[in-house]
Rosetta silent file (secondary structure, phi, psi, omega in degrees, C-alpha in Angstrom):
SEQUENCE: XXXXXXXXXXXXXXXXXXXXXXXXXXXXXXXXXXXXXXXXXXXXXXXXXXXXXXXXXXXXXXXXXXXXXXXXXXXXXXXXXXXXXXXXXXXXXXXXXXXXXXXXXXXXXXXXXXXXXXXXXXXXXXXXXXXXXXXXXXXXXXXXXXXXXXXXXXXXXXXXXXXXXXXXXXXXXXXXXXXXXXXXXXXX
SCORE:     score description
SCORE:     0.000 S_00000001
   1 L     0.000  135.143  171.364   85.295   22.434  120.729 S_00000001
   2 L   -57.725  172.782  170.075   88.201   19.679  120.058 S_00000001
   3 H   -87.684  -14.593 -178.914   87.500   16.386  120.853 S_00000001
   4 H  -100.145    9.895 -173.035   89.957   16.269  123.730 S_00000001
   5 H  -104.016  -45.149  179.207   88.479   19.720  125.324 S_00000001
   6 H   -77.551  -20.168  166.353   84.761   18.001  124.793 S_00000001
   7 H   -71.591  -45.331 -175.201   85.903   14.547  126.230 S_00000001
   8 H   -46.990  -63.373 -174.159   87.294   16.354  129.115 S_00000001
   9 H   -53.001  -22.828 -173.309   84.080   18.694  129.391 S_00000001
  10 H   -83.981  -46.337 -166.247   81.173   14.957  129.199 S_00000001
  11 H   -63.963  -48.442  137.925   83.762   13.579  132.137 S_00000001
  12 H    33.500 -110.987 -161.743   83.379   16.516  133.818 S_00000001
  13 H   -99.002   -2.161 -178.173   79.802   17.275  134.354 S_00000001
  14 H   -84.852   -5.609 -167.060   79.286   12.827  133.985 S_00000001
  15 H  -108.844  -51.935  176.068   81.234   12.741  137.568 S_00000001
  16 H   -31.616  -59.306  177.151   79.942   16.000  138.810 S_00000001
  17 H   -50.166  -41.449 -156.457   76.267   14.355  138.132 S_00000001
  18 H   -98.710  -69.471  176.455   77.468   10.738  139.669 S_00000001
  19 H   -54.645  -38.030  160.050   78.809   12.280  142.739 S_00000001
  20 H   -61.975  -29.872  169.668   75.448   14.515  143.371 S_00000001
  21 H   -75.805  -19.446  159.062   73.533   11.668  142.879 S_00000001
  22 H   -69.267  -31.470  146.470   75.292    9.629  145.162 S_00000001
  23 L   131.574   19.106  177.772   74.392   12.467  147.667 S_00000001
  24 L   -88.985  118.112  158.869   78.637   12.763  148.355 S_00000001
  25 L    -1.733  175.198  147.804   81.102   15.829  148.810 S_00000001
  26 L   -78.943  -35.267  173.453   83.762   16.895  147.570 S_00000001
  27 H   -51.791  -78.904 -158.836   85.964   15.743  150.944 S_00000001
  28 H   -22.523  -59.573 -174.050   83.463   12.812  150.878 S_00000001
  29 H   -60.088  -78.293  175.417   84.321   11.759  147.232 S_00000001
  30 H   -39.607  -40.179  174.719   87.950   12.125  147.576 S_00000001
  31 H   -76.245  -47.888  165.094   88.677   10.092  150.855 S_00000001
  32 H   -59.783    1.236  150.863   86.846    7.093  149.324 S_00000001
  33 H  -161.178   50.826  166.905   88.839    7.324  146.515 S_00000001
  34 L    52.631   20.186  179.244   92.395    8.650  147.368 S_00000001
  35 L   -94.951  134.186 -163.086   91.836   11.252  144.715 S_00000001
  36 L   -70.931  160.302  175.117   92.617   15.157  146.603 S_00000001
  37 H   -62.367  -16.959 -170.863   89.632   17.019  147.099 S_00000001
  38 H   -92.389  -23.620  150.921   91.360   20.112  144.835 S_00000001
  39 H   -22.195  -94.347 -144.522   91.916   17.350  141.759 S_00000001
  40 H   -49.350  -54.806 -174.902   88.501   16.526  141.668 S_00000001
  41 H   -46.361  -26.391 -163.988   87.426   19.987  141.641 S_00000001
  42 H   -84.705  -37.695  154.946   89.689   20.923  139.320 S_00000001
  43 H   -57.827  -30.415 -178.798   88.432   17.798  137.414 S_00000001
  44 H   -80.755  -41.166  129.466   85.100   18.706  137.760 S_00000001
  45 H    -6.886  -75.320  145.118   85.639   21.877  136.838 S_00000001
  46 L   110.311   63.277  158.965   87.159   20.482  133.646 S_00000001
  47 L   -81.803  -15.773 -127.195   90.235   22.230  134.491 S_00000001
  48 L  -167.801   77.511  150.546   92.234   19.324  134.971 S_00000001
  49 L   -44.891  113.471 -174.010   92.469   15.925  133.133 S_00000001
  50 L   -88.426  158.258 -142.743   92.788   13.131  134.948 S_00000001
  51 L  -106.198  156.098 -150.476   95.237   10.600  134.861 S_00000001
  52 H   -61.991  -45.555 -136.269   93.539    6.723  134.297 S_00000001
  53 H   -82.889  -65.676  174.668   94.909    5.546  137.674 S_00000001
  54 H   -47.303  -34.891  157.456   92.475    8.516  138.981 S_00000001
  55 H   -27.700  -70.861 -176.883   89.552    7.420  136.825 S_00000001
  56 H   -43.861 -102.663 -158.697   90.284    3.762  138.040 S_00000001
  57 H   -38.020  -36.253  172.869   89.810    5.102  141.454 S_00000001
  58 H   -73.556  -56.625  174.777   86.668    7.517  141.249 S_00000001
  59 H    -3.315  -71.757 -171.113   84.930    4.759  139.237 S_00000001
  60 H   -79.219  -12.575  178.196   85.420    2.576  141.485 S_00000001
  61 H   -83.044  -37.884  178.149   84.648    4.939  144.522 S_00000001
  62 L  -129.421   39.606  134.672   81.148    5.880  143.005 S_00000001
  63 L    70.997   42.505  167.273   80.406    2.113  141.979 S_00000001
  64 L  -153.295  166.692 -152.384   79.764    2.805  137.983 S_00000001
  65 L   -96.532  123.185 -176.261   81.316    1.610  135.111 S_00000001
  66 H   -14.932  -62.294 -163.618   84.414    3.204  133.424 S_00000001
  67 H   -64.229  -38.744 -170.321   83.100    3.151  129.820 S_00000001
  68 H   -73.743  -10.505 -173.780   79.753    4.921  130.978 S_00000001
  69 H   -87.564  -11.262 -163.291   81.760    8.274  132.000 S_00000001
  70 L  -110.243  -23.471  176.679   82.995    8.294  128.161 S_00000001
  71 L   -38.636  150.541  146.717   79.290    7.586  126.651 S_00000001
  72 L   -92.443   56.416 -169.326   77.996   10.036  124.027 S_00000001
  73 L   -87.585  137.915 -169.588   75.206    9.944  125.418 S_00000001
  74 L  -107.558  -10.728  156.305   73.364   13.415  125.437 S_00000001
  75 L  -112.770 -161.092 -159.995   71.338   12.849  128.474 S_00000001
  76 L  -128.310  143.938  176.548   72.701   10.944  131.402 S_00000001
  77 L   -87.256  169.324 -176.035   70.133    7.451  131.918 S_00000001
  78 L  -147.807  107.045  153.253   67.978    7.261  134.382 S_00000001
  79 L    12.266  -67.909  170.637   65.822    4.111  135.565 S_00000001
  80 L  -109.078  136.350  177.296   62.601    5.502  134.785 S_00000001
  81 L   -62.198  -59.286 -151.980   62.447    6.764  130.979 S_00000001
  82 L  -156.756  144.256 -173.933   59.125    8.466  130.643 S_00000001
  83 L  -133.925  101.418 -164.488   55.948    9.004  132.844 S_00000001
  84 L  -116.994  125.869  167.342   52.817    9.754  130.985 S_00000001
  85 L   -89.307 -172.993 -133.012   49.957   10.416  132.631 S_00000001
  86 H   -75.731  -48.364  172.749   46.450    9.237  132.376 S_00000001
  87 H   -65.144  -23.662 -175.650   45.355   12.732  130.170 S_00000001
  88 H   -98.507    5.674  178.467   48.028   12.379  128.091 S_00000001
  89 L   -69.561  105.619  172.795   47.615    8.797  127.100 S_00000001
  90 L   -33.683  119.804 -169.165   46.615    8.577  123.400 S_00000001
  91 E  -116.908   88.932  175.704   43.000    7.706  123.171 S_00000001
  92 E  -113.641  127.671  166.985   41.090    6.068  119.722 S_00000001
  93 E  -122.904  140.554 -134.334   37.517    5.717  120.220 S_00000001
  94 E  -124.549   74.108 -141.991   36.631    3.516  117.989 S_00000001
  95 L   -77.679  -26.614 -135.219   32.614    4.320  117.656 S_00000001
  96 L   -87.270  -22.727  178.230   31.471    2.035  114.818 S_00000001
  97 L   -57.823  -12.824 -164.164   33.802   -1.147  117.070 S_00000001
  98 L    58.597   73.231  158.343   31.717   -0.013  120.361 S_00000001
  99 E  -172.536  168.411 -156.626   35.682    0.450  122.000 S_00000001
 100 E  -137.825   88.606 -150.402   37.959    2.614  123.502 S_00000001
 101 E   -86.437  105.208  163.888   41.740    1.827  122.668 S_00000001
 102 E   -74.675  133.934  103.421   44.430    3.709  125.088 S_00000001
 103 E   -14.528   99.906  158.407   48.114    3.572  123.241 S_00000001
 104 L   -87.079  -75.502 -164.200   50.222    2.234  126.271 S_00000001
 105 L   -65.444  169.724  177.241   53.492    1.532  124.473 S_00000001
 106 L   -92.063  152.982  170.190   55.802    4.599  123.071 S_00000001
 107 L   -62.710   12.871 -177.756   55.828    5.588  119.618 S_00000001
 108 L   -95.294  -17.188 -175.406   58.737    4.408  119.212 S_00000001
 109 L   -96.523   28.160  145.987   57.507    0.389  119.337 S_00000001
 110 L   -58.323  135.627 -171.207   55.060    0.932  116.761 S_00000001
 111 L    94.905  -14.955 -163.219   56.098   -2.084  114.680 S_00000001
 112 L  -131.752 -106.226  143.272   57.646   -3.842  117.447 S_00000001
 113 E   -98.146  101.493 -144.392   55.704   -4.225  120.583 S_00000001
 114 E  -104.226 -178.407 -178.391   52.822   -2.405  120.894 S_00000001
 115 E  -160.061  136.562 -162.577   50.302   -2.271  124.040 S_00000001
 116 E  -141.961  129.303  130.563   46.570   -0.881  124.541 S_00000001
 117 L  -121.950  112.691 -174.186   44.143   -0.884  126.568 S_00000001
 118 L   -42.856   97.566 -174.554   40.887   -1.752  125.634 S_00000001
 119 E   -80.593  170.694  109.587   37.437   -0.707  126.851 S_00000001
 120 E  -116.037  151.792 -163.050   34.618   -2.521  124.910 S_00000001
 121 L  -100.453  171.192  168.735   30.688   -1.568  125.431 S_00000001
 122 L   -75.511  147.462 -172.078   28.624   -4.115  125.124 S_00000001
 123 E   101.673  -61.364 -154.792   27.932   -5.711  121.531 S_00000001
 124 E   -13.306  136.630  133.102   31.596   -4.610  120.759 S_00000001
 125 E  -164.674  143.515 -140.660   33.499   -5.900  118.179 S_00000001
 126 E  -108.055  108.156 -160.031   36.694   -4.950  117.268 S_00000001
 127 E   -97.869  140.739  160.421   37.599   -6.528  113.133 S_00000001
 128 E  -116.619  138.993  136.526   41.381   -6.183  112.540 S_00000001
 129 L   -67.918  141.944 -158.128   42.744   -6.768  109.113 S_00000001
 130 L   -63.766  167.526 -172.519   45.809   -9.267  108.950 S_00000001
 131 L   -98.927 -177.472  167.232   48.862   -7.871  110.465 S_00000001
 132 L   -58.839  116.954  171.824   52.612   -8.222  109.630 S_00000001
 133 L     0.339  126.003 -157.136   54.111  -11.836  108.802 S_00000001
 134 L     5.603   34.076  149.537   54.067  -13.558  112.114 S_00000001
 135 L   -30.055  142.781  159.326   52.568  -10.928  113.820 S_00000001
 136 E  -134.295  124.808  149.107   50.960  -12.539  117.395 S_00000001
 137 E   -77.920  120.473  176.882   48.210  -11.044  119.745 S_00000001
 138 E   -85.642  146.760 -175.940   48.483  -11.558  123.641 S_00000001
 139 E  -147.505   98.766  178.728   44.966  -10.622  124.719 S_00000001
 140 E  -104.312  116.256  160.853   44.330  -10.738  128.581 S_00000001
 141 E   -66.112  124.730  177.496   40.857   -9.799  130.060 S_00000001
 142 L  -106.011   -4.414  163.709   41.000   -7.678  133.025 S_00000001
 143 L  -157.639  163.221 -157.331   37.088   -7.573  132.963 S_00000001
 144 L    70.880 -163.635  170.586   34.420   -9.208  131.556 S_00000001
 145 L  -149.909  164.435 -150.018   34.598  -11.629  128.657 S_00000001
 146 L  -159.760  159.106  168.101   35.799  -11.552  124.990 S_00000001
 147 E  -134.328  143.204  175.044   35.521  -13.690  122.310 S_00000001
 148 E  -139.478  130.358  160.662   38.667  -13.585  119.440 S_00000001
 149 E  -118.729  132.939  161.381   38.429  -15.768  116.153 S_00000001
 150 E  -108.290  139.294  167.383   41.050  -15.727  114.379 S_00000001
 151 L    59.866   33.735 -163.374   41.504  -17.267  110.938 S_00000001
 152 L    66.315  -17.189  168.532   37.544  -18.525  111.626 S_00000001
 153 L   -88.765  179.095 -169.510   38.605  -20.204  114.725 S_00000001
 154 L  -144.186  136.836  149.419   36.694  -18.859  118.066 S_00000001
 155 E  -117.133  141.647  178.229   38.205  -19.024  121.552 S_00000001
 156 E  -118.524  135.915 -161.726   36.486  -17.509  124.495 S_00000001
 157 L  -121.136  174.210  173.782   38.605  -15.896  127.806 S_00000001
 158 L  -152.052  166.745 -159.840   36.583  -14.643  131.121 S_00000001
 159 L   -45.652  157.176 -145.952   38.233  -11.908  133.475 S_00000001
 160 L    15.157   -7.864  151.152   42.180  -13.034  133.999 S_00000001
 161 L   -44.757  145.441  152.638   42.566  -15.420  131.160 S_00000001
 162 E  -120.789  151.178  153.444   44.680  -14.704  128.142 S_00000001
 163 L  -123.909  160.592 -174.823   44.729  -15.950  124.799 S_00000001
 164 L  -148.427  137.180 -141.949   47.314  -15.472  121.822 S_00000001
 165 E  -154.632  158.024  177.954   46.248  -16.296  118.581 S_00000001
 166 E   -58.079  140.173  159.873   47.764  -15.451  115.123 S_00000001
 167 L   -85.478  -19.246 -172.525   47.680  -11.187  114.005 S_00000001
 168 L  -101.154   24.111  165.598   48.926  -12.069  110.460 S_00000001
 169 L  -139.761  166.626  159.063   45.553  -13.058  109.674 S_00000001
 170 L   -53.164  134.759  170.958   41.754  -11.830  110.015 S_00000001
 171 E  -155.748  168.183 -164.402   40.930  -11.611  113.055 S_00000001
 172 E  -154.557  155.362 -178.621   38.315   -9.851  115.313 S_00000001
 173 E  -124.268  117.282  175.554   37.663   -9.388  119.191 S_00000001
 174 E  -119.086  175.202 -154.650   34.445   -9.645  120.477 S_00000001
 175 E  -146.709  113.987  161.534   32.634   -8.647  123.374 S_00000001
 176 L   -27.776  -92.829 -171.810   28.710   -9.674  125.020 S_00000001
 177 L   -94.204 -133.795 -173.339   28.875   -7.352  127.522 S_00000001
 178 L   -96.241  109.158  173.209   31.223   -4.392  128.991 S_00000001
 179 E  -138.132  163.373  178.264   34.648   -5.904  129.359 S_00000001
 180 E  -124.478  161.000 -178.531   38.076   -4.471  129.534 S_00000001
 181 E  -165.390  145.673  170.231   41.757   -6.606  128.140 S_00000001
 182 E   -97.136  101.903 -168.472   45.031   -5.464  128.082 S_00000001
 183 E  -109.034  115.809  165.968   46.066   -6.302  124.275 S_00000001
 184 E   -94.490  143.977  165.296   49.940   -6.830  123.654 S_00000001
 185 E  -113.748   98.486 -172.354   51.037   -6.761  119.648 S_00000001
 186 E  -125.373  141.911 -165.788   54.149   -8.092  119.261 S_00000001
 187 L  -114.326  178.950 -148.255   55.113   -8.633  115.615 S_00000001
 188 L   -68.618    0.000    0.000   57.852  -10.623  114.125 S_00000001
């Protein structure tokens, strides 16, 4: 395909999509934005190039931005990315730590921000080796209580406290009894 037959064909099906999602017509589309209803089909189609002044006006008719009908984008975005449910949540049980780590963030933030949450049994305790150069751990209890030393210091949280304490050092999370924490990693 040329490049003007495939820009024609992404404008296309991007208006076709942007007018079904606004839930509009073809009549519909076209009186809101003085374009004739056999244009747009014919546009829609990808029969038919359209001339800017028509652009300008469907754009502006179905409230999105010029530049976005021209994206290479190979899916069209959407508000919500990705929906993983509860079975499909990555799971390390962690026997010899007493814990149970769910993988919250996407693989793609490994390295960047990651996010778990974190059963511990009683006894628990969870030893990290240091992390990446100004790595930092956010650590919020959502049950229980934890203890985290980092670097030899010791701080202690109780259900809705957080603390955030250096990652680019030893550090370890520990736990009396049965508590749960929502642990963000967000390194440097």
């Amino acid at each position: 395909m040329t490049d003007r037959a495939e820009i024609t064909a992404r404008l296309a099906s991007r208006l076709k999509e942007e007018r079904a999602a606004k839930g509009l017509s073809l009549d519909a589309l076209a009186k809101l934005s003085g374009v004739s209803r056999s244009m747009l089909s014919q546009i829609e189609r990808g029969e038919s190039s359209p001339t800017v002044a028509s652009l300008w006006n469907l754009t502006r008719a179905l409230s999105i931005d010029f530049a976005s009908l021209l994206d290479d984008d190979s899916e069209p975005a959407h508000p919500i990315r990705e929906i993983v449910h509860a079975d499909n949540t990555p799971v390390i049980r962690n026997r010899a730590a007493g814990c149970e780590i769910r993988i919250l963030s996407a693989p793609d933030e490994v390295g960047g921000t990651e996010v778990y949450d974190i059963r511990f049994n009683a006894g628990a305790a969870l030893e990290s080796a240091p992390h990446k150069a100004g790595c930092v751990e956010h650590l919020t209890v959502l049950e229980g209580a934890l203890a985290v030393v980092s670097e030899g210091e010791r701080a202690e949280a109780g259900t809705g406290d957080t603390i955030r304490y250096a990652a680019d050092v030893e550090h370890s999370i520990l736990a009396e009894d049965q508590s749960r924490a929502l642990l963000i990693v967000k390194n440097a």
